[in-house]
N, C-alpha and C positions, 0 to 999 in steps of 0.2 A: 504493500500500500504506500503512495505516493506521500512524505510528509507536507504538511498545510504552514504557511507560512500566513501572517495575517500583517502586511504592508500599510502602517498608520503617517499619512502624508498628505498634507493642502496642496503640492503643487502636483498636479495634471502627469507633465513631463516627467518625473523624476518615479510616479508610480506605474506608468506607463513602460517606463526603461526597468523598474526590479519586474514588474509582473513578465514581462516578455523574459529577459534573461534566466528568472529564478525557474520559471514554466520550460522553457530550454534545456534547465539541467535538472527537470526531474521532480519539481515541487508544484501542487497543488498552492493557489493563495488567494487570497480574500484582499478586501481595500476596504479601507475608512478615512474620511478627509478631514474628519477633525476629533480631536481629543475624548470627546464623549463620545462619537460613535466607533472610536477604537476600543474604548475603555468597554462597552457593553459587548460586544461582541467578543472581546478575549473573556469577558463573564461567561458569556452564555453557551459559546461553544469552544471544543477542543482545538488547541494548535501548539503544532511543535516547537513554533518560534516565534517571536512577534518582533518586526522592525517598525522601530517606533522615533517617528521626527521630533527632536526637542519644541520645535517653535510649532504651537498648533493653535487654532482657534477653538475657544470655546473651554478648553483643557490643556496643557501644556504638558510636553513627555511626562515632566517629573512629575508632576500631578498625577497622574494615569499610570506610569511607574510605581508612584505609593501609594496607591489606591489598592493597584493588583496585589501590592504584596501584603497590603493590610490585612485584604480577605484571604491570605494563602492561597493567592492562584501562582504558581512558581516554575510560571511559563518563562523558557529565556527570552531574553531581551536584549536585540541590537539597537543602539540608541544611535541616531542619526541627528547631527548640527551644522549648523553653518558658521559653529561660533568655534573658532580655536583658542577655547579659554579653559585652562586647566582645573578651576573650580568648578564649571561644569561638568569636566570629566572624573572630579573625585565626587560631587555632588549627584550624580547620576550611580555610580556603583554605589555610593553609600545606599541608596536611595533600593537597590537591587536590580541595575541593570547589568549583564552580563559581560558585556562587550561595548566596545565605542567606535565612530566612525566618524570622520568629519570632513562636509560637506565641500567642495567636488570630490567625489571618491568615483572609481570607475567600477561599473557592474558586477566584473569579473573580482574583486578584492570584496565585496557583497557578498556574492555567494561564498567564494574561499573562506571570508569569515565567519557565516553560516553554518558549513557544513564543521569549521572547527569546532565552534559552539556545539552542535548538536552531538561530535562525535565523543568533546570532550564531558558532555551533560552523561551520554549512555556510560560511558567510563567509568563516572564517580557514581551512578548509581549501582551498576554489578558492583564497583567497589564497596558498595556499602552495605549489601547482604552480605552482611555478618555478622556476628555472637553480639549480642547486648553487650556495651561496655558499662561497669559501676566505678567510678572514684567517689568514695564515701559516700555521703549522700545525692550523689550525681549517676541517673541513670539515662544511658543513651541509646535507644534504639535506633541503628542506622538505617535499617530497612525500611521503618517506618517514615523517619526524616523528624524522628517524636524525641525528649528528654524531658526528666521529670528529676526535681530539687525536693527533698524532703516531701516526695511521693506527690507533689503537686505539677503537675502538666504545666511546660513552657511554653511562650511563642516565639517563635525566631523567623526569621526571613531566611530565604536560603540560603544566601552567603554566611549569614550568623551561625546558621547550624553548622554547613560544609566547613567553619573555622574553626569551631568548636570540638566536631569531628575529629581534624586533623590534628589536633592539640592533642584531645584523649590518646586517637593511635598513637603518638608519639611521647605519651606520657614520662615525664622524666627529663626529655631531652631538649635543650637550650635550642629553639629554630630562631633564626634570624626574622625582620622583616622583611627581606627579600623574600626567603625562604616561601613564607607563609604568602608573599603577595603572587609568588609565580606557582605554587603550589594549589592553591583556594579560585585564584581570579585568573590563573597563567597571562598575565599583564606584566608589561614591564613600565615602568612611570619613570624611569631613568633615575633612579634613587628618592624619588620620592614617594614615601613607605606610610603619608599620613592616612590611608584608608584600612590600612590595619590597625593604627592605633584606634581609628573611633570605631573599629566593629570589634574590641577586645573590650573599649569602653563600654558600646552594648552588650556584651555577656556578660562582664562584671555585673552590671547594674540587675543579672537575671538570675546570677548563681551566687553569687558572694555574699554573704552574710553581713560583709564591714566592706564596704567600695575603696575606702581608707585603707586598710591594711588584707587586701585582697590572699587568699590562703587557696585556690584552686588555681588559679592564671597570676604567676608571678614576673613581674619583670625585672629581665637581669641587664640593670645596667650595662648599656655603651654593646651588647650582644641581641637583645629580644625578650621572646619570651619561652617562660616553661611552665607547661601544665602538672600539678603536686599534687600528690594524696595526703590532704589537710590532717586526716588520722593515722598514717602512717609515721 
């Protein structure tokens, strides 16, 4: 079955050019020309990916972005600008968009980053059927995409969990933020690492007891961080 891509864009030409090229190499897609009617549509029905234009009428990416992931809909997201402004591109993954692109981009680097998106999404998912992890009071089901703090059900955004995740496997050991940003996002920001610090800030704020003297996600000065077993 062909995967559906759902192409959220105001200008005519630009959705004209992904529908033909993305239908070329094999994908099903859908259009919406402005923010609310992308944002319903990625509600209502299934799709494997959704490219989605920052500047929209009516709803803007990053609107329609946090919206999706408020309800846990945790479709990836190519986020498409015209603007080469780097706070938008840490504002946009904070936000849970998967990937970034910015506007003239050619067809062919669309799809290329599509099909990575999508190959590296199925990846981390096999990857994560497996065994329930517990550090003390921290339970993780990977398979589910579920963890639970003193038996109470969390909510995390995707990248939240997939951090969270990769911390527990790794439990013990000091990862860089690089590590963790090319690891969780496979993104390179050319040394700039500040989207791991604020989605380490959102987990604290969902497992730690004392946000102040954090005992599950430590950081080790001038290295990163390490995930600890508070009871051990």
């Amino acid at each position: 079955m062909d995967q559906r891509v759902l192409i959220v864009d105001d200008e005519d030409s630009i959705v004209t050019l992904l529908q033909y090229n993305l239908e070329k190499a094999g994908f099903q897609t859908d259009t919406a020309f402005t923010g609310k009617e992308g944002l319903e549509k990625a509600v209502s029905n299934e799709f494997d990916i959704i490219v989605l234009d920052l500047m929209l009428p009516e709803l803007d990416g990053t609107e329609v972005c946090k919206q999706l992931r408020q309800k846990q809909i945790d479709t990836p997201i190519l986020m498409l600008t015209a603007k080469d402004d780097e706070f938008d591109k840490i504002l946009g993954l904070e936000l849970g968009a998967d990937d970034y692109l910015t506007k003239p981009f050619s067809p062919k680097e669309v799809v290329a980053r599509i099909k990575a998106i999508l190959r590296r999404t199925n990846k981390q998912e096999k990857d994560n059927q497996s065994q329930v992890i517990k550090i003390a009071e921290l339970t993780i089901y990977p398979e589910q995409y579920e963890a639970l703090i003193r038996e109470e059900l969390l909510s995390f955004t995707r990248k939240e969990f997939e951090l969270l995740l990769y911390l527990a496997k790794h439990k013990g050991k000091v990862l860089s933020r690089d590590q963790l940003l090319s690891a969780v996002w496979n993104y390179d920001f050319v040394g700039d690492t500040r989207i791991v610090d604020v989605h380490v800030s959102h987990l604290r704020d969902k497992i730690e007891p004392d946000t102040k003297n954090p005992v599950y996600i430590k950081t080790i000065r001038g290295l990163g961080y390490k995930m600890e077993n508070p009871s051990s």
